[in-house]
C-alpha positions as CSV (number, residue, x, y, z in Angstrom):
1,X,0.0,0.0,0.0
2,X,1.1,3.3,-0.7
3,X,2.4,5.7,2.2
4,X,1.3,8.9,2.8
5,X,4.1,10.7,1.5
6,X,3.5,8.6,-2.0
7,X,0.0,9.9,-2.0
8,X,0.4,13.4,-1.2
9,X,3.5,13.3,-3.9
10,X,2.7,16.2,-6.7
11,X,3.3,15.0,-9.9
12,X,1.1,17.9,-11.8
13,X,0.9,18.4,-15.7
14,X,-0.2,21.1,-17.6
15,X,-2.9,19.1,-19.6
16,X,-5.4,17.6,-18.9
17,X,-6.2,14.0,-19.1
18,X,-9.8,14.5,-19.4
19,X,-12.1,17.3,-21.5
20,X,-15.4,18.0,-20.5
21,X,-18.3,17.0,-22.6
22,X,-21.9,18.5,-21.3
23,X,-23.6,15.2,-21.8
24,X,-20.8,13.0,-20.9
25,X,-18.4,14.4,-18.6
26,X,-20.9,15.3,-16.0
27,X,-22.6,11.8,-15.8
28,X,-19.2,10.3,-15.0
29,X,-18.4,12.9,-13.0
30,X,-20.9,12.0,-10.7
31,X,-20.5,8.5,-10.4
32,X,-17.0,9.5,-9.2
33,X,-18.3,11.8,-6.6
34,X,-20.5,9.0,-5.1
35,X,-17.2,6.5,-5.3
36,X,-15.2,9.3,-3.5
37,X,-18.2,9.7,-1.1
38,X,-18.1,6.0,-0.3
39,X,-14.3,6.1,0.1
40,X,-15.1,8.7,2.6
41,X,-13.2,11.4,1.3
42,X,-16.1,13.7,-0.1
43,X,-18.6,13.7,2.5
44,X,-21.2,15.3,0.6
45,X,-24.5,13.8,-0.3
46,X,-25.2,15.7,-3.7
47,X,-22.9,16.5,-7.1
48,X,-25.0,19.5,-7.0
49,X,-24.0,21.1,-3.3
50,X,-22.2,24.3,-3.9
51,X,-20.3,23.6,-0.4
52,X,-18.0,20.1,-1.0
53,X,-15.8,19.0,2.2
54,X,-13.1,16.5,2.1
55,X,-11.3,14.6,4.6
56,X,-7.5,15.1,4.0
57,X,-5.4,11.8,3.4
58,X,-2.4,12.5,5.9
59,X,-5.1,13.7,9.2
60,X,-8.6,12.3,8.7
61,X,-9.9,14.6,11.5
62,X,-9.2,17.5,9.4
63,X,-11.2,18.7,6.3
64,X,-10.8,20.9,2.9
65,X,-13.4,23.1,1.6
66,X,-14.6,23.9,-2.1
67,X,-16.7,26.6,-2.1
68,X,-18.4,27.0,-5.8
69,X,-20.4,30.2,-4.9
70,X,-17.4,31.9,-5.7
71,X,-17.9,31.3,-9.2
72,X,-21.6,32.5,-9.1
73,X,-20.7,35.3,-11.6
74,X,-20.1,33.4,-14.5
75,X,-23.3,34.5,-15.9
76,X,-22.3,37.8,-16.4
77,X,-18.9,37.3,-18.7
78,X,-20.0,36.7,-21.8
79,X,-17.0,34.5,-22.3
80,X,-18.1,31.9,-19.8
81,X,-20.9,29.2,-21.2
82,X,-23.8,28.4,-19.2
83,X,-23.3,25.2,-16.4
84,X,-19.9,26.8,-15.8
85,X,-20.0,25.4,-12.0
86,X,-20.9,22.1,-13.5
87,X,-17.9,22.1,-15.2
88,X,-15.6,23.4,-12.2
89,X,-17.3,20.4,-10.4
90,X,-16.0,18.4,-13.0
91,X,-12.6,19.1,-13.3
92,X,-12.6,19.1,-9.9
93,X,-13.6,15.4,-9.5
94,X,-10.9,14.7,-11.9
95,X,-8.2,16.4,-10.2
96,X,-9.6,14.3,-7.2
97,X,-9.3,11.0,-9.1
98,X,-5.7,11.5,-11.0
99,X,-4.3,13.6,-8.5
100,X,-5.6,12.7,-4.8
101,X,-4.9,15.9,-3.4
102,X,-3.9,18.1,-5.9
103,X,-7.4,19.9,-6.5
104,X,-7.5,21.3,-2.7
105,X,-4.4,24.0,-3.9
106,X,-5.4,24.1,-7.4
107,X,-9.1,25.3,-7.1
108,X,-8.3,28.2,-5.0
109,X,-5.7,29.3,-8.3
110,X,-8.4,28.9,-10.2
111,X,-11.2,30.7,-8.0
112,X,-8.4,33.8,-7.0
113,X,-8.2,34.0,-11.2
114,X,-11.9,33.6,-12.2
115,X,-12.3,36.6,-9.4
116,X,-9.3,38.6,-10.9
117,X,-10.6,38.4,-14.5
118,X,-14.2,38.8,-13.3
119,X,-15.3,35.3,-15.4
120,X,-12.0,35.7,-17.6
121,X,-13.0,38.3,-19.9
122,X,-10.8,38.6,-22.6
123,X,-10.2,42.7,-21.7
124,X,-8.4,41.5,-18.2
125,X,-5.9,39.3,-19.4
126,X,-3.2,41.5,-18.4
127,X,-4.7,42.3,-15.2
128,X,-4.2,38.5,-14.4
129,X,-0.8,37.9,-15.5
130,X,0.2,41.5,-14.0
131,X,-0.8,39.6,-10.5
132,X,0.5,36.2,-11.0
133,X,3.9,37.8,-11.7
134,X,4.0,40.3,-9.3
135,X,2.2,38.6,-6.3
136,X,4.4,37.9,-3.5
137,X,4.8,34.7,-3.6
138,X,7.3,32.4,-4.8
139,X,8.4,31.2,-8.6
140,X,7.6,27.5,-7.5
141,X,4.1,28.8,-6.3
142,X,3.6,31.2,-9.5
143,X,4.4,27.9,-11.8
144,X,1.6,26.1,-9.7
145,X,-0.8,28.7,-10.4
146,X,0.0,29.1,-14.3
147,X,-0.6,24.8,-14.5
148,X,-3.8,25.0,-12.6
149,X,-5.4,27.6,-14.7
150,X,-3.9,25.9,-18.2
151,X,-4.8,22.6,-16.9
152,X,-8.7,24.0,-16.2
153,X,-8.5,25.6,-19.8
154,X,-7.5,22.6,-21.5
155,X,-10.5,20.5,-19.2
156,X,-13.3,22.7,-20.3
157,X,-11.8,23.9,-23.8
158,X,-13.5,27.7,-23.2
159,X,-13.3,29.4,-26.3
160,X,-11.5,32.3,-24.0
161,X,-8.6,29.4,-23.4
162,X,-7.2,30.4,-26.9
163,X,-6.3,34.0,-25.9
164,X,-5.6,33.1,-22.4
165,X,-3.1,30.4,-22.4
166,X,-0.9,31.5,-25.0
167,X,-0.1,34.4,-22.5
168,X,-0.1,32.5,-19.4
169,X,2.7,29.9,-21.4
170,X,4.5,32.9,-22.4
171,X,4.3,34.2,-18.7
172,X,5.3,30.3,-17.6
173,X,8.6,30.5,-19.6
174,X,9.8,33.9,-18.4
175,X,9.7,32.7,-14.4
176,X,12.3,30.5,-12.8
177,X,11.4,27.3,-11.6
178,X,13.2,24.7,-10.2
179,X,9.9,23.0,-9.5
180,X,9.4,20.0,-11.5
181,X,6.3,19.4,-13.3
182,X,5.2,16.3,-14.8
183,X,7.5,15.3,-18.2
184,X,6.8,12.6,-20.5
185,X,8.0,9.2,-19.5
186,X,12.0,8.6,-20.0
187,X,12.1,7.4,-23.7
188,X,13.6,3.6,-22.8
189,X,10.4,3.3,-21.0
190,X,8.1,4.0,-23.5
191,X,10.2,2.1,-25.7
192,X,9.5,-1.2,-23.8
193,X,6.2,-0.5,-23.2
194,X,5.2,-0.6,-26.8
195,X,7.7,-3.4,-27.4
196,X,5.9,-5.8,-25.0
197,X,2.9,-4.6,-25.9
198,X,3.3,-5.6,-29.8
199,X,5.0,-8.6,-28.3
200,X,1.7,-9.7,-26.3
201,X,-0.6,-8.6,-28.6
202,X,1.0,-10.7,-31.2
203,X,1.4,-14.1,-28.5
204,X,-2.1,-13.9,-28.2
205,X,-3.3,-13.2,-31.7
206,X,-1.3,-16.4,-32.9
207,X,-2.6,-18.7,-30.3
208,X,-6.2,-16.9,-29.5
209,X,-8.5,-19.6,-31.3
210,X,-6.9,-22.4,-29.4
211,X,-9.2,-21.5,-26.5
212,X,-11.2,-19.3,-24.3
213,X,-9.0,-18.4,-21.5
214,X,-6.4,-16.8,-24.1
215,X,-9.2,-15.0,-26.3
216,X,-10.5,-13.4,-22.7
217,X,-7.0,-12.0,-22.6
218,X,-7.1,-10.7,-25.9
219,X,-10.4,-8.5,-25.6
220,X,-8.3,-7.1,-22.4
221,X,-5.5,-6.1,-24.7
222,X,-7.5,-5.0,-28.0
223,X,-8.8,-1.5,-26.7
224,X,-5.0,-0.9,-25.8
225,X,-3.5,-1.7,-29.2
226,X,-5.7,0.7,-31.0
227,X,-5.7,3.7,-28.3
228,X,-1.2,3.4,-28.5
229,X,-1.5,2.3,-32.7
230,X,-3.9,5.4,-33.2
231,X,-2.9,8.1,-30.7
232,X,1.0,7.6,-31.1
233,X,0.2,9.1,-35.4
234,X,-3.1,11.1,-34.9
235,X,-3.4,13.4,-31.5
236,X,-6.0,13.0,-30.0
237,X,-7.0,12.8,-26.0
238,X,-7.7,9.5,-24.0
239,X,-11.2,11.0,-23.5
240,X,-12.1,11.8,-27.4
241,X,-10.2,8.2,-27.9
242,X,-12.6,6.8,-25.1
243,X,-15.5,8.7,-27.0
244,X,-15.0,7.3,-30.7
245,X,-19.0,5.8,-31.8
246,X,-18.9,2.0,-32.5
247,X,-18.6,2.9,-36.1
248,X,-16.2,5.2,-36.3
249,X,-14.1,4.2,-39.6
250,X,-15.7,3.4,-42.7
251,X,-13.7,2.7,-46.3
252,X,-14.3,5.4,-49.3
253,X,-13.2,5.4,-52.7
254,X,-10.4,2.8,-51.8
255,X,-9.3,4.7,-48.7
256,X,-10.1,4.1,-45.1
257,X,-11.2,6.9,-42.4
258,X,-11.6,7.3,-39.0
259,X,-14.8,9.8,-37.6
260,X,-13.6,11.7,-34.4
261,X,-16.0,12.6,-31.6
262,X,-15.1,16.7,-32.0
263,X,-16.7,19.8,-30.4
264,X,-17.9,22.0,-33.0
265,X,-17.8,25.8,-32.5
266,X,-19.0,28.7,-33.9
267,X,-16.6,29.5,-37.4
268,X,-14.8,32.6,-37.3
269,X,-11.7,34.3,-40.2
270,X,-9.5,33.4,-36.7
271,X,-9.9,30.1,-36.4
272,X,-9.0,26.7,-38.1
273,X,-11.2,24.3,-39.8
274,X,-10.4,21.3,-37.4
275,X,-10.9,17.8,-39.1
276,X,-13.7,15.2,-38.0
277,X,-12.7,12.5,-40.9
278,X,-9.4,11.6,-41.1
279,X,-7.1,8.8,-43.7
280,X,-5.6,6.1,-41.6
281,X,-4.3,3.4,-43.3
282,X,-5.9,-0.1,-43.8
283,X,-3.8,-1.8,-41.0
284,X,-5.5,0.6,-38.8
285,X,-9.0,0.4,-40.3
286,X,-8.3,-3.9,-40.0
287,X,-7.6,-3.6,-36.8
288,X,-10.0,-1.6,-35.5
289,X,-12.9,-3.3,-37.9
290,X,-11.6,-7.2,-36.2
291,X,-11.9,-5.7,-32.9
292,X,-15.3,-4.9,-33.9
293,X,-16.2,-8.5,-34.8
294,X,-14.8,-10.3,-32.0
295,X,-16.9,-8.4,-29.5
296,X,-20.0,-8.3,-31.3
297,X,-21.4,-11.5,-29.2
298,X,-21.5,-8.8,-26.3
299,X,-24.4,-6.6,-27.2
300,X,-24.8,-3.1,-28.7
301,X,-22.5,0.0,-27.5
302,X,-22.1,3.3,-28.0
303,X,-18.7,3.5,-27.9
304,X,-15.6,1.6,-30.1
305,X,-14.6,-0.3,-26.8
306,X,-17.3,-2.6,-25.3
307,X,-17.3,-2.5,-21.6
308,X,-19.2,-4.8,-21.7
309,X,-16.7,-7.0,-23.6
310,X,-13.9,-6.2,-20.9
311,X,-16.0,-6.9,-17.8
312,X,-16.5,-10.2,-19.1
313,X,-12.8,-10.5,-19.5
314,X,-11.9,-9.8,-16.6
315,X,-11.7,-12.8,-13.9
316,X,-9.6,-11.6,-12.1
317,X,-11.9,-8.2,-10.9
318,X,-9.2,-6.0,-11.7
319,X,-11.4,-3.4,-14.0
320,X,-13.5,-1.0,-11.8
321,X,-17.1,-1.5,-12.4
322,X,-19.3,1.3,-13.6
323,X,-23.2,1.8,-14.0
324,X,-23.4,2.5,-17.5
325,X,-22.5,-0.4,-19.4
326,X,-22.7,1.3,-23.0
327,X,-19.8,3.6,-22.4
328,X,-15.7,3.3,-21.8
329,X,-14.1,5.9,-19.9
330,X,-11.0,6.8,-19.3
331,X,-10.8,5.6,-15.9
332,X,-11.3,2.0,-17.3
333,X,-8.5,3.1,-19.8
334,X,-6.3,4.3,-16.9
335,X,-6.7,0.5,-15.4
336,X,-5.9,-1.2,-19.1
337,X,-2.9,1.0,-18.4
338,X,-1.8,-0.2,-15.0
339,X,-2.7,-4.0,-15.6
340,X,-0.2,-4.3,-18.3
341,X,2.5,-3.0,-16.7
342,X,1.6,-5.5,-14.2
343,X,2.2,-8.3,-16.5
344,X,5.1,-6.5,-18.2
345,X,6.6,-7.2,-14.6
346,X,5.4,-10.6,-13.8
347,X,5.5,-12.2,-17.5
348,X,8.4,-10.3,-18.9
349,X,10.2,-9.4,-16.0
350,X,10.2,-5.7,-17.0
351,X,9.6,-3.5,-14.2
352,X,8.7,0.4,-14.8
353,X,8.3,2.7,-11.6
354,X,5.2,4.3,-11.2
355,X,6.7,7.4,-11.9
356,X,7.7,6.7,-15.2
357,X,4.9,5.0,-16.5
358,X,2.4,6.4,-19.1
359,X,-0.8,8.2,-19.3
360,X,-3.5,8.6,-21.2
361,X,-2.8,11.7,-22.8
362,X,1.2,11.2,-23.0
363,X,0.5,9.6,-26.5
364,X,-1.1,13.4,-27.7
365,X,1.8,14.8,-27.3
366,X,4.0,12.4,-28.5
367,X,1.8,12.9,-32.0
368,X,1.9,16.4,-31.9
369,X,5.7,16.2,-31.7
370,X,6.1,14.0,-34.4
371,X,3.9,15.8,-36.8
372,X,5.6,18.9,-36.7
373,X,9.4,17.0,-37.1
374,X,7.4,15.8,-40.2
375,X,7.3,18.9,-41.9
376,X,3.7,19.2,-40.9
377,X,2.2,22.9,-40.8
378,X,1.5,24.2,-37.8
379,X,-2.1,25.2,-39.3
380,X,-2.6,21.1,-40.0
381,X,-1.2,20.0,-36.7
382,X,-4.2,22.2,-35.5
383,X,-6.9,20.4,-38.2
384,X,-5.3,16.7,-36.9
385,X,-5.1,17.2,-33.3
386,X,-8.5,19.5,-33.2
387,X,-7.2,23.1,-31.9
388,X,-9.5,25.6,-33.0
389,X,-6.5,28.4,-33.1
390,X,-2.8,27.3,-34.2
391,X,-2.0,29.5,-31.0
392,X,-3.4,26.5,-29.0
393,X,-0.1,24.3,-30.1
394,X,1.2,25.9,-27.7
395,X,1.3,23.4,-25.1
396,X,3.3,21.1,-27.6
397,X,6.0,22.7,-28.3
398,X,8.5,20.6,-26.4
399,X,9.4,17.0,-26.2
400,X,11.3,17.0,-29.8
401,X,14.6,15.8,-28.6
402,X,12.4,12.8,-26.8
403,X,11.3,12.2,-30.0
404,X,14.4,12.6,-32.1
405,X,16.2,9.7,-30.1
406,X,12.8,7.6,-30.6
407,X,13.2,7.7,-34.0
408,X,16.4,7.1,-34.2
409,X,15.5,3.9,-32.1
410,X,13.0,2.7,-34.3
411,X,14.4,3.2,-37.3
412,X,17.9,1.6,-35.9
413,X,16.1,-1.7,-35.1
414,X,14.2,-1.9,-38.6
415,X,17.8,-1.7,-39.9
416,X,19.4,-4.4,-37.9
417,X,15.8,-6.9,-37.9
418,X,17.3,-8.2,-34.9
419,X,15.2,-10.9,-32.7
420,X,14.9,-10.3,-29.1
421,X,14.6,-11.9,-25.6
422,X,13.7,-11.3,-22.0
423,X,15.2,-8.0,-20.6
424,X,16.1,-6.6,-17.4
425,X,14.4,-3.8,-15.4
426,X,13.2,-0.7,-17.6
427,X,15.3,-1.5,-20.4
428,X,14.5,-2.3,-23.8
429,X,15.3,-5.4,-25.4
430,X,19.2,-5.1,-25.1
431,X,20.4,-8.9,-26.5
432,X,22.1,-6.9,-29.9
433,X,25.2,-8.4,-30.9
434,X,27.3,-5.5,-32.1
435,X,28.1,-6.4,-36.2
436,X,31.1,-4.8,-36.1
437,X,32.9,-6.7,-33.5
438,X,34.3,-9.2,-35.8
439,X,37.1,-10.4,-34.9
440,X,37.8,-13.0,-37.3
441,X,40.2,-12.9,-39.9
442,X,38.0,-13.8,-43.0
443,X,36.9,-11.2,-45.6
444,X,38.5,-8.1,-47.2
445,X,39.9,-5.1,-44.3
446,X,41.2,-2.1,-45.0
447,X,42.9,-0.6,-41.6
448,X,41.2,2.9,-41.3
449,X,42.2,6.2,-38.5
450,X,39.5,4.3,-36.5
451,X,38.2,0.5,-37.5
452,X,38.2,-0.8,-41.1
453,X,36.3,-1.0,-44.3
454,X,35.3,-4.5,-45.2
455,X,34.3,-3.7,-48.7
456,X,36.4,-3.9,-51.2
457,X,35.2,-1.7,-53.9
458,X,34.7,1.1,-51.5
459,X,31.2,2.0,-52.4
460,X,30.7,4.2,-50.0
461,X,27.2,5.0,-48.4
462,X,28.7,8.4,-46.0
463,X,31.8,10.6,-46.0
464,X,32.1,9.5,-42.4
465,X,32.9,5.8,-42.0
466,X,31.4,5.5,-39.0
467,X,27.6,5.7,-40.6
468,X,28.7,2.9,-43.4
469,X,27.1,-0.7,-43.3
470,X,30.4,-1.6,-44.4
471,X,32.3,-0.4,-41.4
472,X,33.9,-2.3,-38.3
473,X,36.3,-2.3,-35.6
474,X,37.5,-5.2,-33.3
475,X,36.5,-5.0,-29.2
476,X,40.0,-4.3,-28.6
477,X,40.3,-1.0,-30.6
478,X,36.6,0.1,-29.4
479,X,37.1,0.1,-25.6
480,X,40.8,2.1,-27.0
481,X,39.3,4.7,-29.2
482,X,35.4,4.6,-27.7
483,X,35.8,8.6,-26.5
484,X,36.6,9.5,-30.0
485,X,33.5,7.3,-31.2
486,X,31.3,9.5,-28.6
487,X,32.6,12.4,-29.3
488,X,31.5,11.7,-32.9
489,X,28.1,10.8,-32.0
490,X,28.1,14.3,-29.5
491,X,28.9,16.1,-32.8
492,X,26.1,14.5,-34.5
493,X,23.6,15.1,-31.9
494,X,24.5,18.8,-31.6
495,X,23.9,19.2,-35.1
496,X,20.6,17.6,-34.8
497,X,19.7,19.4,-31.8
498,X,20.8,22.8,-33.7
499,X,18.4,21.6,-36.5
500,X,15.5,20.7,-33.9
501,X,15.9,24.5,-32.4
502,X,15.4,26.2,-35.9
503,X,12.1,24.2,-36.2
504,X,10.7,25.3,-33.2
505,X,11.7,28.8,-33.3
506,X,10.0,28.4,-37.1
507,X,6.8,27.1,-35.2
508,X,7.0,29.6,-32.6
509,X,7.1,32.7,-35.3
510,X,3.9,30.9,-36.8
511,X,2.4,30.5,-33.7
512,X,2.7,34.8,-33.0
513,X,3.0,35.9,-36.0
514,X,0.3,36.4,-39.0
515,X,2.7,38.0,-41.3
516,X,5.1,34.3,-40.9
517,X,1.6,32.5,-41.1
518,X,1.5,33.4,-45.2
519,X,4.8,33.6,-46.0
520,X,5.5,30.6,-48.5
521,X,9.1,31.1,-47.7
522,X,8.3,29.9,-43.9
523,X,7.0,26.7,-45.1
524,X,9.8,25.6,-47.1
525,X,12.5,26.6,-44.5
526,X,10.2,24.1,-42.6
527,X,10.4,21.2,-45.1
528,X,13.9,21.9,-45.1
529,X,14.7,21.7,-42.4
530,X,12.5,18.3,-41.1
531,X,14.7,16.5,-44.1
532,X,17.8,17.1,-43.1
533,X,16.6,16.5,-39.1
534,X,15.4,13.2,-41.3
535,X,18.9,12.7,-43.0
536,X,21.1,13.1,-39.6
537,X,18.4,10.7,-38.4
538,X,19.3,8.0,-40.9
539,X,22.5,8.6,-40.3
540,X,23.2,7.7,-36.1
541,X,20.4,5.0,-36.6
542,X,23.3,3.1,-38.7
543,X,26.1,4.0,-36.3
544,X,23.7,2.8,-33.9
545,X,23.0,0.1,-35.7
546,X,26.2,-1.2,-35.9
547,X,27.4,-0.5,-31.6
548,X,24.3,-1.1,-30.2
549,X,21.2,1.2,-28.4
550,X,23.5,1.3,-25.3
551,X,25.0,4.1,-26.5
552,X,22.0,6.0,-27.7
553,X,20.6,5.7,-24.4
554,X,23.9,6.3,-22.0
555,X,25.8,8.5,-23.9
């Protein structure tokens, strides 16, 4: 069981996991209150009270209060939508559920802010981040404040949150901080995640028919597949994932489509035509379409992942149990989550910390992040991942060396088809023998500054040896000239790094500036730049390739 000081632990991100949805997000949000009402840490009798008390997790005598009447004005800020407390009740129940005792700090940021802004109208912007930067409190507690309110804003997805956050992520990056907020997942982690996953996924798809025990399994591990296979390429939350209708893709004219679950808004000159249909190619659409036949036995649903399906599956009483039996939620998702790295542990002998383990939303930014090193637009990234404004990207502007290094991973392996085996705590698959450590005598060598060339003709594939398949160097001379090696691969990073900063500067200019938005110019230095990010890329995945992914991850 966790201690105190585990649960109390702050491990805060900016986004948020959920987004509310008027006939959705209340409905669950009440069946959470009554959970947290029968865990005894509400001890309210109604969703509806505008007075909430809760019994602290480190002193049970001692109680929190959420008073909603402080948000009473909403009605008269024209930027506020009607139900406004509903949806602070919301967010608040979610905070409860992902944080445990986050929302008791967090809700007074956001009530001080809603007071400041008097229902965040768009003409006291400045008045807000005037007081946030020059309240007297400290940097730690300012960068608290800033992630409650963008969190909040990314919940309820307020039309006013596309003027506000830009500002407040502005204000964000010009305060210290040594605080640290919630980061994605170190990259080897992730890594082994998906590897076990694909790993499982496949065990069980060869041997499923064989009987039922292992097809139970499988309907456990289908709704996982998709949500990493589909939210890894096209960004979108764990709560629109969670949303997608029964029949969401559909083939047309030879190509396949997914529909999302979107919130449609009022059009305006300022804001982007967001996509509800979008390609996906048929591996997804088979996927997603077998899934769909293999749990048709358990009735009708609203949503693409039967519950019911799952609560079959599970013997083992692992899944929590909700009322409504037509729709998934991300708290079942959140458990999907958790009970495979369970078996990653017990099966596979892989063992993540808690800390460093994924979440729902992780995947959203992980797509945004690969789109725009893709060349991508920052005006399409906003279409695919459903921003209304290109200025909402703004959240996703980071993560690209995580990404760089992934790539480089995946594309290493796909070069070197190499088999693998059990591994070792959070590691990825690690049994690579190095090709170039050959220390036979056989075969054509020509002695180079560092290694050899083992072709004789010389075609060469790089001016640098190093990044040649027909490179190599005994054990001996590696462990003698290995600094030199890492040097080389420091240079190499630098220069992609270098690369990576030009890009986001590029997205940062279209993010502020209109004039950059239609400049033709802008776009190709883009596509210029994301292929030669590509090239150096190609070009460590075959050193890589040939010394192993110790180095990628150690050096």
């Amino acid at each position: 069981m966790a201690t105190i000081e585990q649960e109390l632990h702050i491990d805060f991100d900016y986004m948020s996991e959920e987004q509310f949805d008027l006939e959705v997000s209340v409905k669950e949000a009440v069946e959470k209150f009554n959970q947290l009402k029968n865990e005894g840490r509400l001890v309210n009798n109604s969703f509806d009270e505008d007075i909430w008390i809760s019994k602290r997790l480190d002193y049970q005598s001692l109680t929190n209060t959420f008073d909603f009447n402080r948000f009473n004005g909403a009605e008269f800020s024209n930027s506020i939508p009607n139900g406004f407390k509903d949806i602070v009740r919301c967010w608040v129940v979610e905070l409860f559920i992902t944080y445990k005792t986050i929302a008791v700090d967090h809700f007074p940021y956001l009530a001080d802010a809603f007071g400041i802004t008097k229902g965040f109208r768009e003409d006291h912007i400045k008045v807000l981040l005037d007081e946030i930067e020059h309240r007297d409190i400290d940097n730690s507690t300012k960068h608290k404040m800033i992630a409650a309110l963008c969190n909040f804003f990314d919940f309820s997805n307020l039309e006013i949150a596309e003027l506000y956050v830009p500002k407040l992520i502005e204000l964000r990056n010009k305060i210290p901080n040594k605080g640290n907020f919630r980061l994605l997942p170190p990259i080897k982690d992730v890594l082994s995640f998906s590897h076990f996953l694909d790993k499982k996924f496949d065990e069980l798809i060869n041997s499923y028919s064989k009987n039922e025990e292992t097809k139970m399994i499988l309907l456990l591990m289908y709704p996982l597949v998709i949500w990493w296979r589909l939210t890894t390429i096209i960004p979108i939350r764990g709560s629109e994932f969670c949303l997608l209708d029964r029949n969401c893709v559909y083939p047309e004219n030879g190509k396949f489509y997914i529909k999302l679950p979107r919130r449609k808004l009022k059009q305006n000159r300022k804001r982007v035509q967001i996509l509800d249909d979008i390609l996906i190619d048929e591996s997804m659409y088979q996927l997603i379409t077998e899934y769909q036949n293999l749990t048709k036995e358990f009735g009708t649903t609203n949503t693409l992942v039967s519950y019911r399906s799952i609560l079959k599956s599970d013997s083992k009483n692992r899944i929590q149990r909700k009322k409504d039996l037509d729709q998934f939620s991300i708290y079942i998702l959140r458990n999907l989550i958790s009970n495979f790295y369970n078996l990653m542990e017990n099966e596979y002998e892989c063992s993540i910390p808690k800390g460093n383990r994924l979440r729902p939303n992780d995947t959203r930014h992980l797509a945004f992040v690969s789109l725009m090193m893709q060349g991508y637009s920052p005006i399409e990234i906003a279409r695919l991942g459903g921003h209304h404004t290109v200025e909402a990207q703004y959240h996703y502007s980071y993560h690209t060396e995580y990404w760089v290094d992934c790539e480089t991973f995946k594309l290493m392996t796909k070069m070197k088809n190499f088999n693998t085996t059990k591994t070792g705590s959070t590691s990825i698959p690690n049994e690579i023998k190095m090709k170039v450590f050959d220390d036979s005598n056989e075969g054509y060598r020509k002695k180079l500054k560092i290694g050899y060339c083992k072709d004789r003709e010389q075609q060469c594939e790089s001016k640098k040896c190093f990044f040649c398949s027909h490179w190599g160097i005994t054990a001996e001379e590696f462990l003698e000239k290995q600094d030199k090696i890492k040097k080389e691969i420091r240079n190499r990073k630098n220069k992609i790094n270098e690369i990576v900063a030009v890009i986001n500067n590029i997205h940062q200019q279209f993010l502020k500036d209109d004039l950059s938005r239609n400049s033709s110019g802008t776009l190709t230095t883009l596509q210029q730049k994301t292929n030669a990010v590509q090239n150096e890329i190609e070009n460590m995945a075959k050193l890589y390739s040939n010394l192993g992914e110790r180095l990628l991850f150690n050096d």
